[in-house]
FIGU-269629 format. One record per residue (C-alpha): residue number from 1; x, y negated, z negated. Coordinates in Angstrom, 1 decimal, always signed. Example, Ala and Ser with C-alpha at 12.3 -4.5 7.8 and 13.67 -1.06 7.14 Angstrom:
% FIGU-269629
1|+12.3|+4.5|-7.8
2|+13.7|+1.1|-7.1
% end
This chain:
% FIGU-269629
1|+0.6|+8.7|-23.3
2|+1.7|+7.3|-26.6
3|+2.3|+2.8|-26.8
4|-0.4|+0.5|-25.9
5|+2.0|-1.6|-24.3
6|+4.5|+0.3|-22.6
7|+5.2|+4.1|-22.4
8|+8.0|+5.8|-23.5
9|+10.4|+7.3|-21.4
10|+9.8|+10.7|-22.3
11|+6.0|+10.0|-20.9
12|+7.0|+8.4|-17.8
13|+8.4|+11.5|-15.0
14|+10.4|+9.2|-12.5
15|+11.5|+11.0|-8.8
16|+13.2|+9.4|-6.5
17|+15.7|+9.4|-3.5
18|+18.3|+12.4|-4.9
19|+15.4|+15.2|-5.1
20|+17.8|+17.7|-4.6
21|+16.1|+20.6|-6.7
22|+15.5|+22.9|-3.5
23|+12.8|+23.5|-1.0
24|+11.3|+26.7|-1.9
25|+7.6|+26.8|-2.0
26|+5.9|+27.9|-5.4
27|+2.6|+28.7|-6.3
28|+1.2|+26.8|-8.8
29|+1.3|+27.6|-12.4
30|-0.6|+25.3|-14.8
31|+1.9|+25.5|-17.5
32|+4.6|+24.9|-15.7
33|+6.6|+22.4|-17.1
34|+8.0|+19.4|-14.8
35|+11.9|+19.0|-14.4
36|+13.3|+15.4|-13.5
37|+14.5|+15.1|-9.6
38|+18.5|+14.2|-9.7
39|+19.8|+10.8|-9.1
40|+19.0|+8.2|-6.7
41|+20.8|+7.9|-2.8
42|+19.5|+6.1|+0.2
43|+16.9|+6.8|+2.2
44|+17.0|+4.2|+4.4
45|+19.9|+1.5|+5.3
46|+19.6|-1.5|+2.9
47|+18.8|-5.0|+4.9
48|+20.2|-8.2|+3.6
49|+18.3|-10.4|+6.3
50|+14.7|-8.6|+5.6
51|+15.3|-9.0|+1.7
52|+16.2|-12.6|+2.1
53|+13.2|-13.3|+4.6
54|+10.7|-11.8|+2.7
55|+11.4|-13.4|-0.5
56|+13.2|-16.5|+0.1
57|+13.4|-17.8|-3.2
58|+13.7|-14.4|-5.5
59|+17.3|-13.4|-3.9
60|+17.3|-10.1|-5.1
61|+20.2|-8.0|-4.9
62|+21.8|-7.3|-1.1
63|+21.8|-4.0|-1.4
64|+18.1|-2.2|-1.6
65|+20.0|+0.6|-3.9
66|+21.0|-1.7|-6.1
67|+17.7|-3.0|-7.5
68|+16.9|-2.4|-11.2
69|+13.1|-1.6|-12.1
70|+11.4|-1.2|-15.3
71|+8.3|+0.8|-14.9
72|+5.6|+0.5|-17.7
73|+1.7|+2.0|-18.1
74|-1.4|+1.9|-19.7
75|-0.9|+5.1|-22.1
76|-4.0|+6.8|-20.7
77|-3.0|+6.4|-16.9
78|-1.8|+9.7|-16.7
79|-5.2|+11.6|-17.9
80|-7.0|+9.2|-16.3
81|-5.1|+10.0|-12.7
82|-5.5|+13.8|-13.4
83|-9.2|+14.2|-14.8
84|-10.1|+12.1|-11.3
85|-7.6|+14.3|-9.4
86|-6.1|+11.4|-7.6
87|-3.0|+9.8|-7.0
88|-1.7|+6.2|-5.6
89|+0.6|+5.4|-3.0
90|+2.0|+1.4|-3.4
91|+4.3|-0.3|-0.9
92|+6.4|-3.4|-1.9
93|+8.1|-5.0|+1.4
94|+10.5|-7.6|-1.1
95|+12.2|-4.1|-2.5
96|+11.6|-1.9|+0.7
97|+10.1|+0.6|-1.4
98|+7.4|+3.3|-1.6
99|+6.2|+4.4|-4.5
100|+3.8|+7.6|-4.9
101|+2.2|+8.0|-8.3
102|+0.6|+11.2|-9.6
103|+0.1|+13.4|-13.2
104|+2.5|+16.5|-13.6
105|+1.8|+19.4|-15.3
106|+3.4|+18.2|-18.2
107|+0.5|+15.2|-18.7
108|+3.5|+12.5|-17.9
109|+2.7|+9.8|-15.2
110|+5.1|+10.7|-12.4
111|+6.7|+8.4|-10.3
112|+8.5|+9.0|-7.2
113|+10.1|+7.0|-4.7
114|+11.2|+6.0|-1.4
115|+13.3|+3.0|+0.5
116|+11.7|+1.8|+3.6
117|+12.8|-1.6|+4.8
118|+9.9|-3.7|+4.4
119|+7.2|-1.3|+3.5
120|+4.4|-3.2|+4.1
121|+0.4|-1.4|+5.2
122|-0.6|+1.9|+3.7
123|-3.6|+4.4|+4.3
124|-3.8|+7.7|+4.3
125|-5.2|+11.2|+2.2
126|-4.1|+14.3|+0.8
127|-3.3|+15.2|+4.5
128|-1.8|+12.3|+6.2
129|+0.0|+9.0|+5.6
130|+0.9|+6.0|+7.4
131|+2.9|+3.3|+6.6
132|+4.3|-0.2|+8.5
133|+7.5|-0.9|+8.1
134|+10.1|-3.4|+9.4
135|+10.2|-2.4|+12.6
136|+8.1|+0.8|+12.9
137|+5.1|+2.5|+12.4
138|+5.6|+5.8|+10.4
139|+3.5|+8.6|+10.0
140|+3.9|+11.2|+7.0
141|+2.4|+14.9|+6.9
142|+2.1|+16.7|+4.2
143|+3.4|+20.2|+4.6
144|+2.0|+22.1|+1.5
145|-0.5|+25.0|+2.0
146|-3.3|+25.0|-1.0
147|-1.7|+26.3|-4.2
148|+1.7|+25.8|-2.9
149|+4.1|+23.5|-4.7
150|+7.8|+22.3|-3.9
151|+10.7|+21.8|-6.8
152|+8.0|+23.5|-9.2
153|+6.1|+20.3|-9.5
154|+4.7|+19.0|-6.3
155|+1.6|+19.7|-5.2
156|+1.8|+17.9|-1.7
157|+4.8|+16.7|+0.0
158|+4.6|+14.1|+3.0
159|+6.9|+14.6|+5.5
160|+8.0|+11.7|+8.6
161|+6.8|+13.6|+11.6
162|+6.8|+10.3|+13.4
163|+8.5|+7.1|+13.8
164|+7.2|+4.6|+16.2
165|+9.4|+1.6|+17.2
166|+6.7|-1.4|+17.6
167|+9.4|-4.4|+16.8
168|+9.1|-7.0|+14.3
169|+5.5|-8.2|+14.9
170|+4.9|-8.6|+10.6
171|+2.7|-5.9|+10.9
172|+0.2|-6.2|+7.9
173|-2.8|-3.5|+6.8
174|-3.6|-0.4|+8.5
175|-6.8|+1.8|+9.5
176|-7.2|+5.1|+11.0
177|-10.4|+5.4|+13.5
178|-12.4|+8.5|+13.5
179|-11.2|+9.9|+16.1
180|-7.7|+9.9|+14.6
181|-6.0|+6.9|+16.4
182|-4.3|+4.4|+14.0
183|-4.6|+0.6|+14.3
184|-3.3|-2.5|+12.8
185|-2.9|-6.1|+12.0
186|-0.5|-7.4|+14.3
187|+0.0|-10.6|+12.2
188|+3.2|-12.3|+14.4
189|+0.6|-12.3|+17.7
190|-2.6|-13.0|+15.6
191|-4.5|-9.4|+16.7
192|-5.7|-6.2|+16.4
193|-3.3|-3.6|+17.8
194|-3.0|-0.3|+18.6
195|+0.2|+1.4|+19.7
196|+1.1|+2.2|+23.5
197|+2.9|+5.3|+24.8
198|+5.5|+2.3|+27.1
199|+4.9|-0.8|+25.1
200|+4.9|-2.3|+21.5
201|+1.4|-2.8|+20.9
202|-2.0|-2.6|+23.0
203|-4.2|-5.9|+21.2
204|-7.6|-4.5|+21.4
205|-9.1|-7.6|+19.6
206|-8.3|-11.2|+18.6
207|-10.2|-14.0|+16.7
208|-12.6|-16.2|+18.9
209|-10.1|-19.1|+17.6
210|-6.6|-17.7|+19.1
211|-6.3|-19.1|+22.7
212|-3.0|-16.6|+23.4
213|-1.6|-13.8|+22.1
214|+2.2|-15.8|+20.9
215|+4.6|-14.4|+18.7
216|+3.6|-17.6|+16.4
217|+1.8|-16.2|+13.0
218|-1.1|-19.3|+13.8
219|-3.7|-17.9|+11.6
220|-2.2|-15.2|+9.5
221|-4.5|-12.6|+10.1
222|-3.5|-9.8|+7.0
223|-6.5|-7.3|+6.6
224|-8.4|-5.2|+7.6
225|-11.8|-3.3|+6.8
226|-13.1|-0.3|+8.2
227|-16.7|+0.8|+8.5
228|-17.8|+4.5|+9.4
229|-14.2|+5.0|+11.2
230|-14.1|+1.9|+13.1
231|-12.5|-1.4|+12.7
232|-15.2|-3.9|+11.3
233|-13.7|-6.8|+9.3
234|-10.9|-9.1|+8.9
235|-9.2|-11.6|+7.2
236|-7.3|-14.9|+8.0
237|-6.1|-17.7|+6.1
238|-7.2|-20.3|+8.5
239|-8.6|-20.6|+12.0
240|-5.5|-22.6|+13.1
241|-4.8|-22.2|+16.9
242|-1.0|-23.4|+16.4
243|+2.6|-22.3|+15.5
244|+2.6|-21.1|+11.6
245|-0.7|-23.4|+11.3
246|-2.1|-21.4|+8.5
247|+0.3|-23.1|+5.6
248|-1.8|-26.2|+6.2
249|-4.6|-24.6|+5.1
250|-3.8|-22.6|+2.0
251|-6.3|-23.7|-0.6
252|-9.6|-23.1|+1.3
253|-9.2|-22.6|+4.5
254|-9.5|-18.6|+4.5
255|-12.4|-17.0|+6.6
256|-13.2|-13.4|+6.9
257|-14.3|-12.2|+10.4
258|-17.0|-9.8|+12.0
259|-15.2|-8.3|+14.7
260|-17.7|-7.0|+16.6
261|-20.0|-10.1|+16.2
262|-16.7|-12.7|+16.1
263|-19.0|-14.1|+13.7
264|-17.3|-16.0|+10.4
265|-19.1|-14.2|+7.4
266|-17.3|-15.6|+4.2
267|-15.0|-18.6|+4.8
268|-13.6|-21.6|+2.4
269|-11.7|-19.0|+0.6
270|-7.6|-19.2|-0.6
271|-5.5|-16.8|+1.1
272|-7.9|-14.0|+1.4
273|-6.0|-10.4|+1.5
274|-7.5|-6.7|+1.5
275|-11.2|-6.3|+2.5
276|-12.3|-2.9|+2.0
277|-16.4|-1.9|+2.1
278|-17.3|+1.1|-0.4
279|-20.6|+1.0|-1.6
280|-22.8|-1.0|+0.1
281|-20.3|-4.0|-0.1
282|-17.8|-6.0|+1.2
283|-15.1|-6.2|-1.2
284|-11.8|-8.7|-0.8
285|-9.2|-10.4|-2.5
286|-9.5|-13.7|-2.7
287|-5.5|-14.0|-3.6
288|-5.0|-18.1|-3.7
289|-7.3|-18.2|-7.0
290|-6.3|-14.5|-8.4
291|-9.8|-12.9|-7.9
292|-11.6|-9.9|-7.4
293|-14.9|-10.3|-6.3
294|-17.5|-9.6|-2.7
295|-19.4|-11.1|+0.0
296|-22.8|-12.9|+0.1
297|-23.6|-12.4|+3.8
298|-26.3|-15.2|+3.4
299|-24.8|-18.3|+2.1
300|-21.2|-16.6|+3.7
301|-19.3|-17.2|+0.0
302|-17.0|-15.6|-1.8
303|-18.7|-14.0|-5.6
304|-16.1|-13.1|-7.9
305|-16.1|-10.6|-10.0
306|-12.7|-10.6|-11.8
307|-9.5|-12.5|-12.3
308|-6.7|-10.6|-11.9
309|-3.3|-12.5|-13.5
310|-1.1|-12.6|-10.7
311|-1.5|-12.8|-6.6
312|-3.4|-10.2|-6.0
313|-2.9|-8.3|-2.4
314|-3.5|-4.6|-1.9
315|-6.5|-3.3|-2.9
316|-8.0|+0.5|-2.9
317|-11.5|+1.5|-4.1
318|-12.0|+5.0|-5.7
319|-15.9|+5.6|-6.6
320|-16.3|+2.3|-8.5
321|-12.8|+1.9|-9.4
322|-10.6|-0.6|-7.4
323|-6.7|+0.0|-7.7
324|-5.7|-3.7|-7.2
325|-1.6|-4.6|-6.9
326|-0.7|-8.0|-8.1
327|+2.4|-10.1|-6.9
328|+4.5|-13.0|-9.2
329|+3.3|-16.0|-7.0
330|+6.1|-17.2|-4.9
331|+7.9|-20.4|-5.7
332|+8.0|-23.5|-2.6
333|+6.0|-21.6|-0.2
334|+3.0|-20.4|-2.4
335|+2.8|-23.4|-4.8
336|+0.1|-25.5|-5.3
337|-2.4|-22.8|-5.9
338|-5.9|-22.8|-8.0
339|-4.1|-19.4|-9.1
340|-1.1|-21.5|-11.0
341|-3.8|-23.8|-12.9
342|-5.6|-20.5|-13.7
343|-2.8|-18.5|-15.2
344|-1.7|-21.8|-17.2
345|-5.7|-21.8|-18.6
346|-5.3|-18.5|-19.9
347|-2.1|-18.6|-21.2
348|-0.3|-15.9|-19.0
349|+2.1|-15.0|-16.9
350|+1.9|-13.8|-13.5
351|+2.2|-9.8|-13.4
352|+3.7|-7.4|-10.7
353|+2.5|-4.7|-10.9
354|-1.0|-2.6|-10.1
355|-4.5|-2.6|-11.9
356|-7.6|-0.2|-12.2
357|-10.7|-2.2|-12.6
358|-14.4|-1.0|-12.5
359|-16.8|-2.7|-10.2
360|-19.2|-2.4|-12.8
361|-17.9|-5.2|-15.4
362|-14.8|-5.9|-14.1
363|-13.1|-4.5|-16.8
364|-9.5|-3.1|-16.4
365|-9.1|+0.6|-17.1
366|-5.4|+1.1|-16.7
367|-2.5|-0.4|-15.3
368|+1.2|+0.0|-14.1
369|+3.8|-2.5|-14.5
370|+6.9|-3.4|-13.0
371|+9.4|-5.2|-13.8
372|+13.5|-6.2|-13.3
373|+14.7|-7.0|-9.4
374|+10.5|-6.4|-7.8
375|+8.3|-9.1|-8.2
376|+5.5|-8.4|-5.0
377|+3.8|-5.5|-3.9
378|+1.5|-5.6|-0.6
379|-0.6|-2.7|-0.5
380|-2.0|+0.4|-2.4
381|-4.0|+3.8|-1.6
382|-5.7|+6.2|-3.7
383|-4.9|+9.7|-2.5
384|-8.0|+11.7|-3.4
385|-7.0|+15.3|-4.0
386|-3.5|+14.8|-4.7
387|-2.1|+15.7|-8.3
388|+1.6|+15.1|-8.0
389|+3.0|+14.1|-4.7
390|+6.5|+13.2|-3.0
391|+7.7|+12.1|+0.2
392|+10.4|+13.3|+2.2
393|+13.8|+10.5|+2.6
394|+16.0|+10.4|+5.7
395|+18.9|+11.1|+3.7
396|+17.9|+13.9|+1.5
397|+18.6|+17.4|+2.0
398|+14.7|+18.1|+2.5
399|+15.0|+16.4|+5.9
400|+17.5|+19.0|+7.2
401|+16.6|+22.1|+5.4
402|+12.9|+22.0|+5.2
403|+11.2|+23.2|+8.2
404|+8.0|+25.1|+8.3
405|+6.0|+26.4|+11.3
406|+3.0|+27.1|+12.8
407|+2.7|+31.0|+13.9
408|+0.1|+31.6|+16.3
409|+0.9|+34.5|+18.3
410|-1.0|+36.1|+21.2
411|-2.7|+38.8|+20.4
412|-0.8|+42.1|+21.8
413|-2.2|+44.1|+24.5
414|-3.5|+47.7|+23.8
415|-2.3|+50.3|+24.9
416|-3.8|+52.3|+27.6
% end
């Protein structure tokens, strides 16, 4: 991709809601070159009350269709994305939208998206993804056979197979056990959840702290880390035991939590966010002070490794490559952070946007920016084994006329 600082249109491939080039499956053909989805329409009904909430003093537009973003990336993104043969899924609740990043054939980054009111947790694979939402817990399958692609471009296509209404409980980062079963952070009731067939949520664990489960956000519990398929570590930003206690305790009262042990392992850290463990550590985001950085299980303290200019929440770890997405700190409610005197030392301002930084040095490999009406994403995922993918809208013709099947038939009995 040609400009250090920004690439050109012509290198940037951007999909979104209107993909309305067909739904005939294709195999792939490596010189194929990409053609441009059509124009944007809605995928899911815009909500004035969940913009406003979630970013009470940005006031974007009412309308969720009516947001204007500026994408922008490092000009090597796109090679580097398709000689790793991965892709990146990012959610941003402020804008309700999903966006999937990939390579196309034609070595442009592609970009393609979709509204969800208050996107919010993301995990999933080339398979399989799941995403929180406002008031629901989606799951996404992709429907593409190997060597199949759809609209001549896409190499997987994740389609909602399932929508399950859990209510407003803030739901933060998800995990997927081995054995299939999703769970989440349940951050309105301070737990662990995972869903019930009848109710909205079965808590399945809660810090030592928490006396009740109350719809009262005391600690803000946000993350989550899974070890070996099972649920292993959290973060908070306090260990308040009271209604919306955790704003008290911004600056150092974060603490990240064994839940099998209920044990505090790292604590005195600012508005903690993401812990993932890839090789052989426990990685986090320490997102008061705009870090990067691991655990010491001995002295229980956070090391960093990187600063990372902007609030930094959503973090994904590819090899020895984390994908980290950075927010522009909020104003009123986020103020007062080590992260404002540490932008103002270096001289920069806050980015939204996502970055790819090596755990060996902490140097940043590529980036994506955004700019215009977003200013905060929440999570990201690295989809190994993806090349270019899209998702599937509720208002697009793909949701009517796409079906595919599974044909297993009996065998027939022989004739006698």
């Amino acid at each position: 991709m040609a400009g250090n600082d920004k690439a050109p249109d012509a290198n940037i491939h951007a999909g979104n809601e209107g993909n309305e080039g067909g739904t005939g499956l294709e195999p792939v053909d490596a010189g194929e070159s990409a053609a441009a989805p059509a124009a944007d329409a809605s995928a899911a009904a815009a909500s004035a009350a969940a913009a406003a909430s979630a970013t009470p003093a940005a006031k974007p537009p009412l309308n969720l269709l009516d947001l204007k973003v500026e994408k922008s990336c490092s000009r090597g993104l796109a090679g580097w994305l398709a000689s790793h043969g991965v892709s990146l899924a990012i959610s941003s609740y402020q804008s309700g939208r999903v966006y999937l990043v990939g390579s196309d054939t034609s070595g442009r980054v592609s970009f393609f998206e979709r509204i969800f009111e208050r996107a919010m947790g993301l995990v999933g694979n080339a398979q399989r993804i799941y995403l929180g939402s406002l008031y629901q817990l989606w799951r996404f399958e992709n429907v593409l056979r190997a060597n199949e692609v759809i609209h001549g471009q896409f190499d997987k296509c994740y389609v909602p197979r399932n929508a399950q209404t859990i209510g407003d409980l803030d739901i933060h980062e998800l995990g997927i056990r081995r054995d299939g079963r999703v769970v989440f952070i349940n951050t309105k009731y301070s737990c662990v959840a995972e869903l019930s067939l009848t109710h909205s949520f079965k808590a399945i664990w809660k810090p030592r702290f928490i006396s009740k489960l109350a719809p009262e956000d005391r600690c803000h519990l946000n993350g989550l880390a899974m070890v070996d398929g099972a649920p292993k570590y959290v973060t908070a930003v306090s260990r308040s035991d009271a209604v919306d206690g955790w704003r008290d305790r911004r600056g150092d009262g974060g603490v990240v939590i064994d839940i099998d042990s209920n044990e505090i392992v790292c604590e005195g850290l600012s508005m903690p966010h993401s812990p993932r463990w890839a090789n052989g550590k426990l990685w986090l985001l320490n997102s008061g002070t705009g870090h990067l950085g691991w655990v010491d299980f001995k002295t229980k303290t956070f090391v960093p490794l990187v600063f990372l200019p902007g609030f930094p929440r959503g973090l994904s770890i590819f090899g020895n490559t984390a994908a980290v997405g950075l927010s522009k700190p909020r104003n009123q409610r986020f103020e007062g952070l080590q992260l404002d005197a540490e932008l103002a030392r270096r001289d920069v301002d806050p980015w939204c946007g996502v970055q790819l930084v090596s755990l060996a040095g902490g140097d940043v490999e590529q980036w994506i920016r955004f700019d215009g009406d977003i200013t905060e994403l929440f999570d990201i995922c690295f989809l190994p084994n993806v090349r270019n993918p899209m998702m599937v809208g509720l208002r697009t013709p793909e949701i009517r006329d796409l079906i595919t099947f599974e044909a297993e038939f009996p065998a027939a009995p022989s004739a006698s």
